[in-house]
C-alpha positions as CSV (number, residue, x, y, z in Angstrom):
1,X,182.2,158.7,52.9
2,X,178.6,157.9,53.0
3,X,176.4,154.6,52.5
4,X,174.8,156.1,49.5
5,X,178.3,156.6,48.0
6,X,179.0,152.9,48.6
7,X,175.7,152.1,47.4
8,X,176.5,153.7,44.6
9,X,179.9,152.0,43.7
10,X,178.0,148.8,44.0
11,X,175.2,149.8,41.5
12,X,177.6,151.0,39.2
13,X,179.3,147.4,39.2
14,X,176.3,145.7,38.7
15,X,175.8,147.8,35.6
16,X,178.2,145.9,33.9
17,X,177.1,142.5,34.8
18,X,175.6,140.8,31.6
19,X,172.2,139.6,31.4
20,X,170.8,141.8,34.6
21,X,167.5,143.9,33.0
22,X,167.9,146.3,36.0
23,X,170.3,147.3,39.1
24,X,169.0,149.3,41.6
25,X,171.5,151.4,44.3
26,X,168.6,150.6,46.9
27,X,166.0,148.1,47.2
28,X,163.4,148.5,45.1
29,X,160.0,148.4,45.6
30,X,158.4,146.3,42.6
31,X,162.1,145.1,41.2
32,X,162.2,144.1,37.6
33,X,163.8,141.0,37.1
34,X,166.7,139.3,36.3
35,X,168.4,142.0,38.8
36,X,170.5,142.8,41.5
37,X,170.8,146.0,44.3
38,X,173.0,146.0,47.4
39,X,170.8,145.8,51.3
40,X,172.6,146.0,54.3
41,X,172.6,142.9,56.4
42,X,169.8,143.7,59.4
43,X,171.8,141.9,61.8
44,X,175.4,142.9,61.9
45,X,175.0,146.0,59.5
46,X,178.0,148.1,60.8
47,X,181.3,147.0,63.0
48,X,183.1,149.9,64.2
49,X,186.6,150.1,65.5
50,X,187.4,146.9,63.1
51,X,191.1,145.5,63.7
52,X,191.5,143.2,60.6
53,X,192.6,144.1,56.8
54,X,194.0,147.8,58.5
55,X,190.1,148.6,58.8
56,X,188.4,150.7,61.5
57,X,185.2,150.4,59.8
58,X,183.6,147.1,58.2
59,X,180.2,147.7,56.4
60,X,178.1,144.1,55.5
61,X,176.0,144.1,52.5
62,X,174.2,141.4,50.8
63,X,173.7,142.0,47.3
64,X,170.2,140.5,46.3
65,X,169.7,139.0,42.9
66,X,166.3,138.1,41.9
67,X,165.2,136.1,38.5
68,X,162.4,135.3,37.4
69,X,160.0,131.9,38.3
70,X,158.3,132.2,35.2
71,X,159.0,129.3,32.3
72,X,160.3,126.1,34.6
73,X,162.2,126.0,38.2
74,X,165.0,124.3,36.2
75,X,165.6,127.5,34.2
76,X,165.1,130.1,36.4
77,X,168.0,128.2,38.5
78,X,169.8,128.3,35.9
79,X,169.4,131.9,35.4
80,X,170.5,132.3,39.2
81,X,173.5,130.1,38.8
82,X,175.0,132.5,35.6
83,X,175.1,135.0,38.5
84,X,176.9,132.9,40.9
85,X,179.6,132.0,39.0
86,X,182.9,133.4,40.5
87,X,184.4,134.8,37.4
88,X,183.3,135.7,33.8
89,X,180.9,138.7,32.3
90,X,178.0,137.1,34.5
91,X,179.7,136.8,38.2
92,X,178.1,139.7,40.2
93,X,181.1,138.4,42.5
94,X,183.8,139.6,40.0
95,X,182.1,142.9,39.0
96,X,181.9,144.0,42.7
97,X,185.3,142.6,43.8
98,X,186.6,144.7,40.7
99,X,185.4,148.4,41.8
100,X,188.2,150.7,41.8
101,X,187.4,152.3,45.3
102,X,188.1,156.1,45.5
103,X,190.0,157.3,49.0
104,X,187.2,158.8,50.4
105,X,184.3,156.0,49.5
106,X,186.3,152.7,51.0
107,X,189.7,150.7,50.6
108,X,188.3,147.2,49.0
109,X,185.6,144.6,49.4
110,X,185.4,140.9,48.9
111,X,182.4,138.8,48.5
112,X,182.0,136.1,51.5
113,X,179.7,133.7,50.0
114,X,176.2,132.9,49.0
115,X,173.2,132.3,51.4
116,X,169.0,132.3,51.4
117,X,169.2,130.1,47.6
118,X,165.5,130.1,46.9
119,X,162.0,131.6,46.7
120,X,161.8,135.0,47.8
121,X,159.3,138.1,47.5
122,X,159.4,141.7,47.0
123,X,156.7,143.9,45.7
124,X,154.3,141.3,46.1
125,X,155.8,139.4,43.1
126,X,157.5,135.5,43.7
127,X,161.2,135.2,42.2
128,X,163.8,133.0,42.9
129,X,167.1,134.8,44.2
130,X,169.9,134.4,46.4
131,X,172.0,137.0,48.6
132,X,176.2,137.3,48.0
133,X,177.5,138.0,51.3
134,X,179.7,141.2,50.6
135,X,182.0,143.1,53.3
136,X,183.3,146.4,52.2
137,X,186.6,147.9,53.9
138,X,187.5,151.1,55.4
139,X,190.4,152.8,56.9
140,X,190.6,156.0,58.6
């Protein structure tokens, strides 16, 4: 099992999520937006030797999605909010809760919540974007 192949999983998810132009497996450099790509959280990243959900090993993601500020505030939010949702074609939640894990990649994942709702920049470019709080599982 490796991060890339997790990344991986996650990017192949977001593939199916309607109405994202682009998914990236890592964070891009100039995204293109609306889009989405899983980041490990710099803080708590890893926890080894996890006790909970029969996991030794608990990776924590966030999975950045980024639309566009062009047009009005009010319409890029609701651009965001399509994404947010916790169930239909749209919900990034639902198409990363759904990947069918392989025994060697991880066991599960659920998505936590939603934080950092708001401007944000990468590349040098302004978008407005919010982070899904994502835990992926693993047994030994």
């Amino acid at each position: 099992m490796s991060l890339s192949d997790i990344r991986s999983a996650i990017d192949t998810a977001l593939a199916g999520v309607s109405g994202l132009t682009e998914h990236y497996a890592k964070v891009p450099s100039v995204p293109n937006a609306p889009c989405a790509f899983p980041s490990l959280r710099p803080v708590d990243a890893i926890s080894y030797d996890f006790s909970a959900q029969n996991a030794s090993l608990v990776y924590h993601f966030y999975v950045e999605v980024l639309v566009n500020k062009g047009g009005t505030l009010e319409q890029a939010q609701d651009d965001l909010d399509a994404f947010l949702v916790p169930a239909g074609t749209t919900s990034i939640k639902a198409a990363v809760e759904a990947i069918a894990w392989t025994a060697t990649t991880a066991d599960c994942c659920q998505v936590m919540g939603v934080g950092n709702y708001g401007p944000v920049t990468y590349g040098g470019n302004e978008f407005l974007g919010a982070r899904l709080m994502l835990d992926v599982w693993r047994s030994s």
